[in-house]
Every structure is written in C-alpha cells, then in structure tokens.
Short mmCIF file of the C-alpha atoms (twelve columns), coordinates in Angstrom:
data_MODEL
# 
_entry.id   MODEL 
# 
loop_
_atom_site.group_PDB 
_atom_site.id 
_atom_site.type_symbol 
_atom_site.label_atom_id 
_atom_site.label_alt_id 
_atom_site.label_comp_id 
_atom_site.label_asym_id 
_atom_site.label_seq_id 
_atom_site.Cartn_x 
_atom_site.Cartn_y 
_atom_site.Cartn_z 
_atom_site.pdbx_PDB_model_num 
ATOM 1   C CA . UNK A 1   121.441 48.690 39.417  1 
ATOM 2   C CA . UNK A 2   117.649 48.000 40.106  1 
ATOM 3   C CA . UNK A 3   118.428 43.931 40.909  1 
ATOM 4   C CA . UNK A 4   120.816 45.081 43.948  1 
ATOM 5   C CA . UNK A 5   118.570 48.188 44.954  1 
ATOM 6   C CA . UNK A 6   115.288 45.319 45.170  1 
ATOM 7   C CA . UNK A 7   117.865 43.365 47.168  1 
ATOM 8   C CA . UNK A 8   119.037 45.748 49.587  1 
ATOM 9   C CA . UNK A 9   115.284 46.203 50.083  1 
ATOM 10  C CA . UNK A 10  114.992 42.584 50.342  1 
ATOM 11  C CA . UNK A 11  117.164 42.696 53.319  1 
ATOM 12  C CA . UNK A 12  115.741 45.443 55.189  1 
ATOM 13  C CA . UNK A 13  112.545 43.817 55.335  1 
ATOM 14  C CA . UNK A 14  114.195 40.215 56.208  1 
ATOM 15  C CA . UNK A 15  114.516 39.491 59.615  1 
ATOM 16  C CA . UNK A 16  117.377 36.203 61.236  1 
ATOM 17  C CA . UNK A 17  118.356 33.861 59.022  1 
ATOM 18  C CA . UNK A 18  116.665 35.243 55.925  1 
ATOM 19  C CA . UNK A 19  118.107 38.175 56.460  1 
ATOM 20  C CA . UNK A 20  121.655 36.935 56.731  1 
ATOM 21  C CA . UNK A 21  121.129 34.396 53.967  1 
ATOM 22  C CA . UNK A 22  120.639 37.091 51.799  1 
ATOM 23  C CA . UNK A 23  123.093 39.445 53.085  1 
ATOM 24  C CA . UNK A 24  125.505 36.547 51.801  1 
ATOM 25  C CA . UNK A 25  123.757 36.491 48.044  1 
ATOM 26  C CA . UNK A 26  124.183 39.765 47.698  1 
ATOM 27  C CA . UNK A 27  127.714 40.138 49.000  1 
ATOM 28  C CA . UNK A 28  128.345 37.118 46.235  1 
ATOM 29  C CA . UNK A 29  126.349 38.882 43.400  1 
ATOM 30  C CA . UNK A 30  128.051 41.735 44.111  1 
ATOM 31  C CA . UNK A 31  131.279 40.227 43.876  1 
ATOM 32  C CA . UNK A 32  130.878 37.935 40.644  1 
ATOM 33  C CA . UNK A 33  129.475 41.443 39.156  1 
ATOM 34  C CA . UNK A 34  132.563 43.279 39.858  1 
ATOM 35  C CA . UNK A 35  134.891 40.490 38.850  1 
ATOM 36  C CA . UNK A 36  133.079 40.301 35.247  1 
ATOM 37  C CA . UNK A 37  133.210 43.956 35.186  1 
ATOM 38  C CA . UNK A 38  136.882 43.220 35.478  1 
ATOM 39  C CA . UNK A 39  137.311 40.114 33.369  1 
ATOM 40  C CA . UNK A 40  135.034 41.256 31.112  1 
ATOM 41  C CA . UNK A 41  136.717 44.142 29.809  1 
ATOM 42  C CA . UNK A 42  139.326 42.504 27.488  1 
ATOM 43  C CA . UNK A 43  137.721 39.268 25.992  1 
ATOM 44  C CA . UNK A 44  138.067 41.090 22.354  1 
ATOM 45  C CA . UNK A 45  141.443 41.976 21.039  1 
ATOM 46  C CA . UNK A 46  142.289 45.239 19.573  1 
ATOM 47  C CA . UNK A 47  143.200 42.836 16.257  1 
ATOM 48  C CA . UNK A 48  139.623 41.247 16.966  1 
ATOM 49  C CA . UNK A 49  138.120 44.778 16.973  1 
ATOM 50  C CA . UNK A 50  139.813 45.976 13.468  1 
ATOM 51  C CA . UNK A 51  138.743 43.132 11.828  1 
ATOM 52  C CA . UNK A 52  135.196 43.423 13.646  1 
ATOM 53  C CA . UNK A 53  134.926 47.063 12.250  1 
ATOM 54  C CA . UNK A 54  136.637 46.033 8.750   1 
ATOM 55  C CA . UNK A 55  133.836 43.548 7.864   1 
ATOM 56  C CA . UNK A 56  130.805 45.832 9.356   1 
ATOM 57  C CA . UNK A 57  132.581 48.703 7.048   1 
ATOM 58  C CA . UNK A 58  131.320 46.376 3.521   1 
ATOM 59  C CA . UNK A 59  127.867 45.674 5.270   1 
ATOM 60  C CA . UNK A 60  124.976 47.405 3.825   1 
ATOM 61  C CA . UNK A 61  120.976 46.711 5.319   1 
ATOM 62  C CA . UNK A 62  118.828 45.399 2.329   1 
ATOM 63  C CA . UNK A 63  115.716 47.557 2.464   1 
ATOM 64  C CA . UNK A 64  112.097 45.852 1.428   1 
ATOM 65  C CA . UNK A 65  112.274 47.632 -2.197  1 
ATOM 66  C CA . UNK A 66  115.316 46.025 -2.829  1 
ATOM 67  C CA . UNK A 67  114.785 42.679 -1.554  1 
ATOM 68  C CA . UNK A 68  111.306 42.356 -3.328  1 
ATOM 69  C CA . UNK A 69  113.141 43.814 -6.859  1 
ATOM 70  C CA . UNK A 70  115.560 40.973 -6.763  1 
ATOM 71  C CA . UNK A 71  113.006 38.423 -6.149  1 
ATOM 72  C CA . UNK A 72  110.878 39.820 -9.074  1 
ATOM 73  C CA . UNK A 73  114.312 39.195 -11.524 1 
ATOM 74  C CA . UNK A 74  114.708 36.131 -10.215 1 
ATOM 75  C CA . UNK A 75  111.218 34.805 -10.175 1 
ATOM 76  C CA . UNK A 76  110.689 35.518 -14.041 1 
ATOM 77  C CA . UNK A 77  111.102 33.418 -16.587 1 
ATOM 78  C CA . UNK A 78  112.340 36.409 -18.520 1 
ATOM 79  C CA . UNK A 79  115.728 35.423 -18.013 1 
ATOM 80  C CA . UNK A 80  116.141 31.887 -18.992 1 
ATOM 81  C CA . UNK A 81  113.587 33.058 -22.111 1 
ATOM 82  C CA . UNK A 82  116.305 35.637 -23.162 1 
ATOM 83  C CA . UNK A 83  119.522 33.105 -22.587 1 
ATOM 84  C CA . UNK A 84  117.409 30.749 -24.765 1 
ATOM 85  C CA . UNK A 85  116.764 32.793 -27.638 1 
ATOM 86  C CA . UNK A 86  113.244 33.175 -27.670 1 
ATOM 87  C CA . UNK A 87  113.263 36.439 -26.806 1 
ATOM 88  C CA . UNK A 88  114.786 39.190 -28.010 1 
ATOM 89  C CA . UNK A 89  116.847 41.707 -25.633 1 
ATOM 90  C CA . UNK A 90  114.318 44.215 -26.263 1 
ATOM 91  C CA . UNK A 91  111.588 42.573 -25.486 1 
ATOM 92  C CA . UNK A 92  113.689 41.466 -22.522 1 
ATOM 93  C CA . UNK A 93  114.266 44.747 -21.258 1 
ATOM 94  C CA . UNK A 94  110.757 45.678 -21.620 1 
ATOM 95  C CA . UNK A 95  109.246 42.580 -19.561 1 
ATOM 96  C CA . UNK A 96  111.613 42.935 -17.099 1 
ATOM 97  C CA . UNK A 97  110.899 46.718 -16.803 1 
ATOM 98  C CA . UNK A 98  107.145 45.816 -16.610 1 
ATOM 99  C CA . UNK A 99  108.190 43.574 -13.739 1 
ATOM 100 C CA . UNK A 100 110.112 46.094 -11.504 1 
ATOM 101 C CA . UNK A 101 107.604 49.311 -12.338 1 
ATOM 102 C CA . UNK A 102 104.800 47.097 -11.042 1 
ATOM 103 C CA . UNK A 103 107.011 46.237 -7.593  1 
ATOM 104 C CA . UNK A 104 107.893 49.865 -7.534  1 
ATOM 105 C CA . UNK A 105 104.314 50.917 -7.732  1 
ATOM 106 C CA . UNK A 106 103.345 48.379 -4.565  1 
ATOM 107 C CA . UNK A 107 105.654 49.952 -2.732  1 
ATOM 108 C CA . UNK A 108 104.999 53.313 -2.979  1 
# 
C-alpha cells in the first residue's frame, strides 16, 4: 500500500529515536491492518448478504426524464380539475399530454 511504502521511506531517512519511534508505528499499523483484514472479513452474514442482494434486485435508478415527468403530473392542477368535474377526461388527457410532450421536448 502507498501509506506503508511512504513509511518505510520515512524510516530510512530517520535517524535514533525518530527512527525507532516510527519503526514502532509502523510495526502497529501494520498489525491493526492485518487484524481488520482478519476481523473484517465476516461482519456480514451470508443471511445478511441474501437479503442485501434481495432488496437491490427491486431497485431501479430514476433517470432525469422520469423524475421531471412525475413532477410535471403532480405539479398540475389537471388532476384535482378532472376528480372535480370540471374537466372532462378528454380534455384531461390532452392537458396532461401537453404537459409531458413539452418536458419531453426539454429534454431532448
């Protein structure tokens, strides 16, 4: 690793006490690395691991077109117009179209 290779250099320029003090740093770096390495290895369960992979199986990544579409929907008054009566579901369907073409078009 590039840490312990700038230490060993460390060392080879240090001279005495210096020199030893890190000589001991190292030796204890060294040591806590390994042990981790060690340690480390298990801290997840093979149960923890399934169920890891299970819920990252039903993930999906929301793109920008996406995102921005459902914000147009739910921005509109279109909606609540339509639920009320005071539109019709055609006219519904054609404001809301309006709605996502123009979104569509900004993100081409």
């Amino acid at each position: 690793m590039k840490v312990f290779r700038l230490r060993e250099e460390q060392i080879q320029s240090a001279e005495g006490a210096e020199r030893s003090a890190l000589e001991e740093s190292y030796q204890y770096e060294k040591k806590s690395l390994d042990s981790f390495r060690e340690s480390g290895k298990y801290l997840a369960t093979r149960e923890d691991i399934a169920a890891m992979h299970d819920l990252m199986s039903k993930l999906y990544v929301r793109d920008g077109l996406g995102n921005a579409q459902r914000q147009a929907v739910y921005s509109t008054d279109h909606l609540r117009q339509y639920t009320d009566g005071a539109i019709t579901l055609d006219q519904f369907i054609q404001q809301m179209d309006s709605a996502l073409r123009l979104v569509r078009m900004e993100y081409q």
